[in-house]
py3Dmol code that shows the C-alpha trace and the ligand (Angstrom):
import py3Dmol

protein = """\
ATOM      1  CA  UNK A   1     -13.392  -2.760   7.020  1.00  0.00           C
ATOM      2  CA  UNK A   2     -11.229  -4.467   9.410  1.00  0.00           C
ATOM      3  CA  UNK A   3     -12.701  -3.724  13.212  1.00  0.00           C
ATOM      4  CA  UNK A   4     -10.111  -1.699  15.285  1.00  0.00           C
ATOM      5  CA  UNK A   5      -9.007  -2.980  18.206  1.00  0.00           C
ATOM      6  CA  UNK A   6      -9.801  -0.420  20.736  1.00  0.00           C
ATOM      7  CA  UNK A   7     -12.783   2.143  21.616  1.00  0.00           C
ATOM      8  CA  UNK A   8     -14.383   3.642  18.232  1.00  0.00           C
ATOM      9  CA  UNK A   9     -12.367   6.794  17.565  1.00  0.00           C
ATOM     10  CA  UNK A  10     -14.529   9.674  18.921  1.00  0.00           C
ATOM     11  CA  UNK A  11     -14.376  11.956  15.816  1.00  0.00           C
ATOM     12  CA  UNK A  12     -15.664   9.666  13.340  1.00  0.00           C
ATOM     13  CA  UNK A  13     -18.680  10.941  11.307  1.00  0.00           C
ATOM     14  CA  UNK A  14     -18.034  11.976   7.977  1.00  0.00           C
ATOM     15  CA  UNK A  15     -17.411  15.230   7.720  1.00  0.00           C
ATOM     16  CA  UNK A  16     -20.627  16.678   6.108  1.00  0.00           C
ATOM     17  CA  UNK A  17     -18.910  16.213   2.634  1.00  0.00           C
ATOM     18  CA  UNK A  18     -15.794  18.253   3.837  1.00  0.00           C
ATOM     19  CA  UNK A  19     -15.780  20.600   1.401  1.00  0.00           C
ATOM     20  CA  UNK A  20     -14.195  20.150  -2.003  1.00  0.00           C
ATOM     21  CA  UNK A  21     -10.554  21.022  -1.585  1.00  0.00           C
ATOM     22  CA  UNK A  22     -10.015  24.134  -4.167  1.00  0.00           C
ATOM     23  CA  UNK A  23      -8.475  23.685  -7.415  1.00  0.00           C
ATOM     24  CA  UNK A  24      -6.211  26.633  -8.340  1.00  0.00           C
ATOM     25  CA  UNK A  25      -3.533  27.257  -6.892  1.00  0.00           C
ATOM     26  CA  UNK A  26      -3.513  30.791  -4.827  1.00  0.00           C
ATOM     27  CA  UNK A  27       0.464  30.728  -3.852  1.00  0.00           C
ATOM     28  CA  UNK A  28       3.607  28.981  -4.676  1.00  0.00           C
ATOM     29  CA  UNK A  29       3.397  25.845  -2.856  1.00  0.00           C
ATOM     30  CA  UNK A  30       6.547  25.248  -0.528  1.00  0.00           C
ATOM     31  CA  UNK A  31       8.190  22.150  -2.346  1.00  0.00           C
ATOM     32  CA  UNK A  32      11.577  22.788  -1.579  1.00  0.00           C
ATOM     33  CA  UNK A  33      10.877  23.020   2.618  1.00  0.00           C
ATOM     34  CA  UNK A  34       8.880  19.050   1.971  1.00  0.00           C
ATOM     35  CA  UNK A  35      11.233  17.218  -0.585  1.00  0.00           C
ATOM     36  CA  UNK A  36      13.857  18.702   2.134  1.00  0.00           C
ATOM     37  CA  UNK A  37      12.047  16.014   4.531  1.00  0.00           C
ATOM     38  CA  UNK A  38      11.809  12.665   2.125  1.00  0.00           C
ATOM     39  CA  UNK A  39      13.543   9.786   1.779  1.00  0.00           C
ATOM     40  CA  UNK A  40      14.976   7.942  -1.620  1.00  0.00           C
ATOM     41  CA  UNK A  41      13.338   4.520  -2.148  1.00  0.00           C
ATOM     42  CA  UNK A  42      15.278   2.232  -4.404  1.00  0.00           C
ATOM     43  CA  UNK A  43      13.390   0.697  -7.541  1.00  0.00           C
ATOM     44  CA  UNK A  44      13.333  -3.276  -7.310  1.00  0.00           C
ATOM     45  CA  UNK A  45      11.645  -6.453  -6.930  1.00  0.00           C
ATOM     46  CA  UNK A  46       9.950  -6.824  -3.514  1.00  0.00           C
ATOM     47  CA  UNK A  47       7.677  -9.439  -1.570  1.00  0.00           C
ATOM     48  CA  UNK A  48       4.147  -7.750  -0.815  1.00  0.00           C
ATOM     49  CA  UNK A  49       1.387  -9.071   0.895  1.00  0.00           C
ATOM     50  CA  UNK A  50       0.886 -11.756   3.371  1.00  0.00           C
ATOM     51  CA  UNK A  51       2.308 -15.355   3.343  1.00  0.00           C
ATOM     52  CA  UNK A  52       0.766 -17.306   5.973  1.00  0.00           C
ATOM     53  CA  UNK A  53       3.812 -19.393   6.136  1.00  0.00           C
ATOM     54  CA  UNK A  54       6.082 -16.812   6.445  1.00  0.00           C
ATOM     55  CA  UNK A  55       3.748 -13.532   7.923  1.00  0.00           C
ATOM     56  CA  UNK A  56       0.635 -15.116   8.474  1.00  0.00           C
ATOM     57  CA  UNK A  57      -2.141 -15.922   9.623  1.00  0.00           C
ATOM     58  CA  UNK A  58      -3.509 -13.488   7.194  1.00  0.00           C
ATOM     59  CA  UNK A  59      -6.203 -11.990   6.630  1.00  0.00           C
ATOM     60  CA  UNK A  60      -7.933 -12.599   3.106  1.00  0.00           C
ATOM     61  CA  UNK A  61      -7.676  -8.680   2.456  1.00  0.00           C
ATOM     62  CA  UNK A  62      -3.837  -8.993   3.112  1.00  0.00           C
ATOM     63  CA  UNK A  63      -3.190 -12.091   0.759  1.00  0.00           C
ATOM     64  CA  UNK A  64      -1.910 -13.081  -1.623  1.00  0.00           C
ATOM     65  CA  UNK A  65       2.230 -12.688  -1.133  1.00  0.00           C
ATOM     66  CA  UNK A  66       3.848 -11.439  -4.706  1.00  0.00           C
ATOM     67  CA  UNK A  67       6.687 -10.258  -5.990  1.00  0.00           C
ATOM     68  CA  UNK A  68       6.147  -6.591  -7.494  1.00  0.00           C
ATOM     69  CA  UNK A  69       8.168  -4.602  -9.423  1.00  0.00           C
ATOM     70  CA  UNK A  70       8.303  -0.501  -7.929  1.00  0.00           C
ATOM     71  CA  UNK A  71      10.029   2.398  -9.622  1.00  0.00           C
ATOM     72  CA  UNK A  72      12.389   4.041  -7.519  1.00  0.00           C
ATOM     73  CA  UNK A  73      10.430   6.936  -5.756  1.00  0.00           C
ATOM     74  CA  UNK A  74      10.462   9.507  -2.581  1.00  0.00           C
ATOM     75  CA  UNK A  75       8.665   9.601   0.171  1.00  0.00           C
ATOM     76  CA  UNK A  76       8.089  11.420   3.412  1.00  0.00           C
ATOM     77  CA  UNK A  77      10.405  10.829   6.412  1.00  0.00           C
ATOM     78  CA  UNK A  78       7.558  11.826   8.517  1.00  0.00           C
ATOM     79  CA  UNK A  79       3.635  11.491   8.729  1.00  0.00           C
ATOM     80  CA  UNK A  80       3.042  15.051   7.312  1.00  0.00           C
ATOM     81  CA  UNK A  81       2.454  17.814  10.523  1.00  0.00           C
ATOM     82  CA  UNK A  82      -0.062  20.169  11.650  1.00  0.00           C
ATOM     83  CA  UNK A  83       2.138  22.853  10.949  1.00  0.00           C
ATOM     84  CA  UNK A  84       3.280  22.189   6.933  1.00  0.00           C
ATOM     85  CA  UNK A  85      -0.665  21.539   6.168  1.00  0.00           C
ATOM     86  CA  UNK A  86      -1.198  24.849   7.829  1.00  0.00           C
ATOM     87  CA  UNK A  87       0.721  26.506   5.214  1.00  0.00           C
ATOM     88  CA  UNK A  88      -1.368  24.534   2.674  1.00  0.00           C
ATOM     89  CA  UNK A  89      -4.251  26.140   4.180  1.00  0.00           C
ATOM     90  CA  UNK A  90      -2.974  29.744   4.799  1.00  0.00           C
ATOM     91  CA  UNK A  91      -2.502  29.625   0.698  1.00  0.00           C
ATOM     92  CA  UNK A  92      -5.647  28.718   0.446  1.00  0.00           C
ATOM     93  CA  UNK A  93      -5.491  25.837  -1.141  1.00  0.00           C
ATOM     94  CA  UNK A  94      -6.451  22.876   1.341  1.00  0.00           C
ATOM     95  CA  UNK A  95      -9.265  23.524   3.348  1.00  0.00           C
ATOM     96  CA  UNK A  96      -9.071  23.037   7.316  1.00  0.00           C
ATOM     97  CA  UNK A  97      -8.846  19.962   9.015  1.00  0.00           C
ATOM     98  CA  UNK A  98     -11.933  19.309  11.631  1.00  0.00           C
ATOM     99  CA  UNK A  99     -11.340  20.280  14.969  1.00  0.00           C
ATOM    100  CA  UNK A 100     -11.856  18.948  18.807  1.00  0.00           C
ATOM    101  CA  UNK A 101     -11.663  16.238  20.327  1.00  0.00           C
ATOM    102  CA  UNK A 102      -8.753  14.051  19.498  1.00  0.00           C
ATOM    103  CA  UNK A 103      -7.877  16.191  16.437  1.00  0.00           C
ATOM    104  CA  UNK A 104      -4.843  18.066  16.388  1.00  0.00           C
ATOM    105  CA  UNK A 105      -6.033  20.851  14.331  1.00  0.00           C
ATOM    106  CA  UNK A 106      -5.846  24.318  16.262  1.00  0.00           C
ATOM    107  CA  UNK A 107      -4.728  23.098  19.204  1.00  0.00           C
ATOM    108  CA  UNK A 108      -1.962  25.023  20.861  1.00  0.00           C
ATOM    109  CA  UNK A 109       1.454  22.780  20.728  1.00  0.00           C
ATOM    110  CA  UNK A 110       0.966  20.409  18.347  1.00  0.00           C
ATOM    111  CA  UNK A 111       2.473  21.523  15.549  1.00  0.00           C
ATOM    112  CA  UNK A 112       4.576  18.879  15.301  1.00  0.00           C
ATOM    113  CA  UNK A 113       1.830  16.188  15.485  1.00  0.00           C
ATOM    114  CA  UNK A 114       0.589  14.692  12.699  1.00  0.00           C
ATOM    115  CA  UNK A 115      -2.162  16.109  10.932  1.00  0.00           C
ATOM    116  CA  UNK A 116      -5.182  14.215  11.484  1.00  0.00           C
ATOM    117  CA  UNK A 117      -9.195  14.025  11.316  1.00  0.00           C
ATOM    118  CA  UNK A 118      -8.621  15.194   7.174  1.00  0.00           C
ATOM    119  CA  UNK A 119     -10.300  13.080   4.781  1.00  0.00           C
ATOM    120  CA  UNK A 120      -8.608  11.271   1.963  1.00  0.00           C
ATOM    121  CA  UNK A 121      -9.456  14.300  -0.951  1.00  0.00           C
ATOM    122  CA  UNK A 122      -7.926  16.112   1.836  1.00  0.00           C
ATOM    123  CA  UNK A 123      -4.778  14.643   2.052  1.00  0.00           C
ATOM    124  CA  UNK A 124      -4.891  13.779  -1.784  1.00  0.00           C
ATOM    125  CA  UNK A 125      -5.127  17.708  -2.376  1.00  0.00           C
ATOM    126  CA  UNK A 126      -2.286  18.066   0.264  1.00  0.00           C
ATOM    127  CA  UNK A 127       0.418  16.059  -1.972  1.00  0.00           C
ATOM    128  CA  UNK A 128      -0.485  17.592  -4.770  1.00  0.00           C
ATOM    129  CA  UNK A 129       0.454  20.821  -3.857  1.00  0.00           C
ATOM    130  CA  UNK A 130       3.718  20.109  -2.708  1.00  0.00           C
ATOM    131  CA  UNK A 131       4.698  18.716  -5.941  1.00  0.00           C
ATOM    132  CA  UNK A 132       3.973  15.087  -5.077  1.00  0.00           C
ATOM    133  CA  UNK A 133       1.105  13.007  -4.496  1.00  0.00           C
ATOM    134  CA  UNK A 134      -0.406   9.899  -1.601  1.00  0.00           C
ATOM    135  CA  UNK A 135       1.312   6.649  -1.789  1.00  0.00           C
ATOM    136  CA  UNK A 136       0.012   3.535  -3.798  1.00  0.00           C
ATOM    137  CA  UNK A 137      -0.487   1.105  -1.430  1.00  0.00           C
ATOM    138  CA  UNK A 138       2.179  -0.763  -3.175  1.00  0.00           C
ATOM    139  CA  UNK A 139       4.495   2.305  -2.571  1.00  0.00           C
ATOM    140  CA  UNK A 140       3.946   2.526   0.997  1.00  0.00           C
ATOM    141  CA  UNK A 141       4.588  -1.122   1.628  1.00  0.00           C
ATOM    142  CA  UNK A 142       7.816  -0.983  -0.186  1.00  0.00           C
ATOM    143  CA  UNK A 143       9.234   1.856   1.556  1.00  0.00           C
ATOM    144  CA  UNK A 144       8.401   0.262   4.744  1.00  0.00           C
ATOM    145  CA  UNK A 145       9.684  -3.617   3.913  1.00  0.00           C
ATOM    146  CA  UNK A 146      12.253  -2.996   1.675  1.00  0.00           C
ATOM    147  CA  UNK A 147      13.914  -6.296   0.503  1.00  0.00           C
ATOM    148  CA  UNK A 148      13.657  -8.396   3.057  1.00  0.00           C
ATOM    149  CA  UNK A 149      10.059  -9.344   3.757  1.00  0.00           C
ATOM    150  CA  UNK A 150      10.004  -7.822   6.930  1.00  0.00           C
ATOM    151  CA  UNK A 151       7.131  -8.049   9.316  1.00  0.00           C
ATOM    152  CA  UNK A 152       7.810  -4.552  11.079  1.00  0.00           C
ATOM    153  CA  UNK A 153       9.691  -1.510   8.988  1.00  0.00           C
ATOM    154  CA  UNK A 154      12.527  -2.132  12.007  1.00  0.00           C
ATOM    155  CA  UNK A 155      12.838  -5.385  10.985  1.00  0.00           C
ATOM    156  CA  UNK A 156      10.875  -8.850  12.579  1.00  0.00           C
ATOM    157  CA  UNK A 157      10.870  -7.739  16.303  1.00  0.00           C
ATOM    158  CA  UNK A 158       8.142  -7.481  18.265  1.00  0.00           C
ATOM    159  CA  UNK A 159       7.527  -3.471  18.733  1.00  0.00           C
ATOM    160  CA  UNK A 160       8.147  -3.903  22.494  1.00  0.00           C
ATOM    161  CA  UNK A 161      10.897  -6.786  22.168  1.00  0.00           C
ATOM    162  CA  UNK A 162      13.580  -6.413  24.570  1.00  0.00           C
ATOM    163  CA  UNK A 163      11.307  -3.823  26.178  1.00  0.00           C
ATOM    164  CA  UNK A 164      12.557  -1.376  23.510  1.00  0.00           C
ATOM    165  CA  UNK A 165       9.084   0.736  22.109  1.00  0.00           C
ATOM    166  CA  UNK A 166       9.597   0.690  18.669  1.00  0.00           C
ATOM    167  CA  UNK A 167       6.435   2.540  17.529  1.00  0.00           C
ATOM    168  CA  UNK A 168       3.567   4.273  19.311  1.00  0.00           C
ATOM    169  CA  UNK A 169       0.274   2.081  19.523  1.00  0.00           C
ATOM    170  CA  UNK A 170      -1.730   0.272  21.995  1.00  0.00           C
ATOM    171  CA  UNK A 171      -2.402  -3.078  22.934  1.00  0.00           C
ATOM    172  CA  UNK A 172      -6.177  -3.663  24.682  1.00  0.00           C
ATOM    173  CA  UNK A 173      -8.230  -1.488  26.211  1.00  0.00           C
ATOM    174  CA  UNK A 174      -6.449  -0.644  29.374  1.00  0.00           C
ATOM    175  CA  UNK A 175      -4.878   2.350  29.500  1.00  0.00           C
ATOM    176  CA  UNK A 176      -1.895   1.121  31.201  1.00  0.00           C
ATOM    177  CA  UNK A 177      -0.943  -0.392  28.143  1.00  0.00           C
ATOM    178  CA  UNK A 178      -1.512   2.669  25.528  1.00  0.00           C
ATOM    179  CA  UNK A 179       0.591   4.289  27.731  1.00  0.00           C
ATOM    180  CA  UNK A 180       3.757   1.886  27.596  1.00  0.00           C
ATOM    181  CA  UNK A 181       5.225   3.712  24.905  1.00  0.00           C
ATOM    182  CA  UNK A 182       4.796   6.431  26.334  1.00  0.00           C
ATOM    183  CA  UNK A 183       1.750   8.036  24.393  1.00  0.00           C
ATOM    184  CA  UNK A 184      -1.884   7.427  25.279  1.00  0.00           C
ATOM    185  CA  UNK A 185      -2.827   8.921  22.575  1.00  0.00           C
ATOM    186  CA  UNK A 186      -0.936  10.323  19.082  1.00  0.00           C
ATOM    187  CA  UNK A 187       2.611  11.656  19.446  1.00  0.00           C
ATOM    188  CA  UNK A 188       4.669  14.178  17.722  1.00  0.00           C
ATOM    189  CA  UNK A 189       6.023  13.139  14.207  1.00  0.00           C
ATOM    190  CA  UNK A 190       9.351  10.794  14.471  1.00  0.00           C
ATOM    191  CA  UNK A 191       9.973  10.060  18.196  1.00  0.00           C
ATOM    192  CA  UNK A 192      10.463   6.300  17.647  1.00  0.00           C
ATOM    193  CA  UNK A 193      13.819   6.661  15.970  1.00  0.00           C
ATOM    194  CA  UNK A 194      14.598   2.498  16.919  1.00  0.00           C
ATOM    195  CA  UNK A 195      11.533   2.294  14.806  1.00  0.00           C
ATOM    196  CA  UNK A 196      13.341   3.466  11.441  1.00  0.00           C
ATOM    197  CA  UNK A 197      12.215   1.317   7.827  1.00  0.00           C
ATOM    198  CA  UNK A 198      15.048   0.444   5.863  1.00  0.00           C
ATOM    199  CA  UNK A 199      14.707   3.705   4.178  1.00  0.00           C
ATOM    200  CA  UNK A 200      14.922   5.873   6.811  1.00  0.00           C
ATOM    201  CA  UNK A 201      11.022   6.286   7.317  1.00  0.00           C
ATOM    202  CA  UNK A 202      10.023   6.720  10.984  1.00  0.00           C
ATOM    203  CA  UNK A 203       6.340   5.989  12.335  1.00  0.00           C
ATOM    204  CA  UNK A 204       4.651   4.062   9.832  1.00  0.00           C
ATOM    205  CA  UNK A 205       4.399   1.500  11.796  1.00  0.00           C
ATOM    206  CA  UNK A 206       1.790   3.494  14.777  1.00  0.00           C
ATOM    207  CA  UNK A 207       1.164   6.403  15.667  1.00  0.00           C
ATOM    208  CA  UNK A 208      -1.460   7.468  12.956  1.00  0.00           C
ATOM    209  CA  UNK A 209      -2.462   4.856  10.316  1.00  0.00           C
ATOM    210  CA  UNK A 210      -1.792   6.685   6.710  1.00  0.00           C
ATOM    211  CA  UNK A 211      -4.157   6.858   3.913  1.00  0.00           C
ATOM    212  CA  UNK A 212      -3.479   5.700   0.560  1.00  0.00           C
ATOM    213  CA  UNK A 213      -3.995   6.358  -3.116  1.00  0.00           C
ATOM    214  CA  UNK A 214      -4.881   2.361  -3.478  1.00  0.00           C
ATOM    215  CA  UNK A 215      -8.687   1.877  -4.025  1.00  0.00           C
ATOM    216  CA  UNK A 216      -9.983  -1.121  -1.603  1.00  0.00           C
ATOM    217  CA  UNK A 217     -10.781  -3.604  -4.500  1.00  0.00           C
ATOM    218  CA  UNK A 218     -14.414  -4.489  -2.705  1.00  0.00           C
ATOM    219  CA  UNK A 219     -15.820  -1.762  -3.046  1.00  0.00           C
ATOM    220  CA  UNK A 220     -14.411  -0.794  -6.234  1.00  0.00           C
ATOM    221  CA  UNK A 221     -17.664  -0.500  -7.645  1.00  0.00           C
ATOM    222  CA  UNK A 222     -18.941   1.561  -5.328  1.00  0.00           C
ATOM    223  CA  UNK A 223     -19.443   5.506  -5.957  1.00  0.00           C
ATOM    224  CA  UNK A 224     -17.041   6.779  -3.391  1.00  0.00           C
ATOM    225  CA  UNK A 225     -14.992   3.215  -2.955  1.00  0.00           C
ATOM    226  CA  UNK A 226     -12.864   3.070   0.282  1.00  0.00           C
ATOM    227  CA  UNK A 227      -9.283   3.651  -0.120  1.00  0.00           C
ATOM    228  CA  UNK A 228      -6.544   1.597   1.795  1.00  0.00           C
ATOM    229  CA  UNK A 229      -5.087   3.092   4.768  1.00  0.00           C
ATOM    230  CA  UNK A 230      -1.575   1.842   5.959  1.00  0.00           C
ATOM    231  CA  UNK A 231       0.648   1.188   9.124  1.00  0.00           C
ATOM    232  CA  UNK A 232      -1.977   0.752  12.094  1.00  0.00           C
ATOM    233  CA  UNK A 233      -1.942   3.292  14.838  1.00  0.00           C
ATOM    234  CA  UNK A 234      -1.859   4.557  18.561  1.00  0.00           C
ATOM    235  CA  UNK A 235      -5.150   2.342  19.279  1.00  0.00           C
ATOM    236  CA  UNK A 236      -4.225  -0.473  17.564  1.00  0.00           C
ATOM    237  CA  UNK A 237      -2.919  -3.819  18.357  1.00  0.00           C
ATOM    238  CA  UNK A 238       0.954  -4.853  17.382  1.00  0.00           C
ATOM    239  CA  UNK A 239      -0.744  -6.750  14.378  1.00  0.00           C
ATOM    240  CA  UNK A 240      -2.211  -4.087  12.336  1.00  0.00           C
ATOM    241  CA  UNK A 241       1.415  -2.397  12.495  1.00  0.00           C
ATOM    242  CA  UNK A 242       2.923  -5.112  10.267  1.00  0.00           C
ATOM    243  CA  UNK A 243       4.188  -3.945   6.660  1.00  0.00           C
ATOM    244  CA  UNK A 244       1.534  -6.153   4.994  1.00  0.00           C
ATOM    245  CA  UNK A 245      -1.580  -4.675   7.647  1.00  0.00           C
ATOM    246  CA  UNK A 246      -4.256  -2.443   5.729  1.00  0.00           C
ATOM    247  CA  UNK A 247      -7.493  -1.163   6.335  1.00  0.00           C
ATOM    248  CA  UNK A 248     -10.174   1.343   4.319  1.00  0.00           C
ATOM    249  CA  UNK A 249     -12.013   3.673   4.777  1.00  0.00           C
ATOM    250  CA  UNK A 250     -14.717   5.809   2.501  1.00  0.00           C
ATOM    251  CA  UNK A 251     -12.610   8.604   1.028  1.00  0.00           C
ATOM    252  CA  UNK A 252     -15.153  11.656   2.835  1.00  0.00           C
ATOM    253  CA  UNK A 253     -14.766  10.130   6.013  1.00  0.00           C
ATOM    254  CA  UNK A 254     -12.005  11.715   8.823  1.00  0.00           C
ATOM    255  CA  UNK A 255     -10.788  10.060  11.859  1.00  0.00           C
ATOM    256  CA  UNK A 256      -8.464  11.330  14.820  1.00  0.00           C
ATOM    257  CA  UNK A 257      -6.414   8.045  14.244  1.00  0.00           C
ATOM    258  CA  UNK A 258      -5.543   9.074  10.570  1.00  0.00           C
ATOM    259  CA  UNK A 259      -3.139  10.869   8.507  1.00  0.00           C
ATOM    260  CA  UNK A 260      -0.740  10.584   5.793  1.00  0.00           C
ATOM    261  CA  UNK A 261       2.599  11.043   4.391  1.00  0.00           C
ATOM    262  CA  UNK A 262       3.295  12.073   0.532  1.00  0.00           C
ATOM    263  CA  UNK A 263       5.621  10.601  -2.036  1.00  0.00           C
ATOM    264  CA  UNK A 264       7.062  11.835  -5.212  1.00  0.00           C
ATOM    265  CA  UNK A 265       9.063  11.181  -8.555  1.00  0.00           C
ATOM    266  CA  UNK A 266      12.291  10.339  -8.180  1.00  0.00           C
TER     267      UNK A 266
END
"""
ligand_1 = """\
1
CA
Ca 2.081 6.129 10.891
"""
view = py3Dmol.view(width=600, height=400)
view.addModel(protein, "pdb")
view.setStyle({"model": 0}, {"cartoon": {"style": "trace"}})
view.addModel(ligand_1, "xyz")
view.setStyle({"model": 1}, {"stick": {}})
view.zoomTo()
view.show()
């Protein structure tokens, strides 16, 4: 696991084995209200990974650069809210999120924040009852690089080039500059508009990092292997919000700092 680069997010214990997300399914999941809110992603042939001579340095977890082939898919504008995996939960179907601290869950006025401190079967369960499912790693990448290569979804800018905030994250540990963007902390879904991948995403570059379905390959023979998570995020430096960027974590573990977004068929 890559070290983050600010404080240790408070709400990081695993979360007692968060209960096993249920099975059946109580209530008609709202599909049409979420594939309202994704994005078409073209099919193609596109650059993934990190070349150090174009991207790097890399890190050996980010190399090597290939050309992969992706079938064309959907995926969510957004980082999915507090308020749509409420309705996941009120059909009893996905179990709550944790609570306090820097977690969104039940607090008043965040509806529109990402949902965060769930743990990957939590998210995993999430997808699948809107008709969809998490990312590949692969997927994620594409829908934020295109067919360009791009270091950034927005392009090869800097995130505060031009002194234009691009995405929310932070940059050392003074709080003068996780404030610069405007947000010490998380923000509400899709306030970096400047920030848009060439798909029409918005915040996968910041604001929270986004799980994946894409098993870390060391620890692949684990029990519970780590799976990547994508896009960096409010306490992270400008680096771990390039395209290429990845981290893992163990799949029962939650974290205020991380969310997701779903995809689906075409
Ligand atoms: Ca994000």
């Amino acid at each position: 696991m890559l070290a983050c680069s600010k404080p240790a997010p408070k709400v990081q214990a695993p979360a007692k084995q968060a209960a096993p997300a249920k099975t059946a399914v109580a209530k008609p999941p709202v599909v049409a209200a979420v594939m309202e809110g994704m994005v078409k992603v073209p099919g193609g042939l596109f650059r993934f990974g990190c070349d150090d001579e174009l991207d790097g340095p890399c890190a050996q977890a980010e190399r090597p650069s290939r050309l992969v082939q992706v079938h064309g898919f959907k995926i969510d504008k957004t980082e999915v809210t507090v308020e749509a995996y409420k309705k996941c939960v009120d059909a009893e179907v996905c179990t709550r999120a944790v609570a306090g601290d820097e977690c969104n869950w039940g607090e008043s006025g965040r509806d529109n924040y990402p949902i965060n401190c769930v743990t990957w079967y939590q998210a995993d369960q999430y997808c699948r009852w809107v008709g969809g499912y998490l990312p590949s790693e692969v997927e994620w990448e594409r829908a934020a690089r295109g067919d360009d290569g791009r270091l950034y979804p927005w392009g090869n800018e800097a995130p505060d080039a031009d002194g234009i905030f691009r995405a929310n994250w932070g940059e050392g540990l003074a709080r003068q500059l996780w404030i610069r963007d405007k947000w010490e902390f998380d923000a509400p879904v899709g306030r970096f508009e400047v920030g848009a991948g060439p798909y029409g995403t918005l915040d996968q570059a910041g604001n929270v990092a986004e799980w994946t379905s894409t098993i870390a390959p060391d620890t692949q023979d684990d029990p519970n292997p780590e799976r990547i998570v994508k896009g960096g995020s409010f306490r992270e430096y400008a680096r771990r919000l390039r395209t290429y960027a990845k981290d893992s974590h163990g799949p029962h573990r939650f974290y205020s700092h991380v969310g997701f977004r779903c995809a689906a068929a075409k």
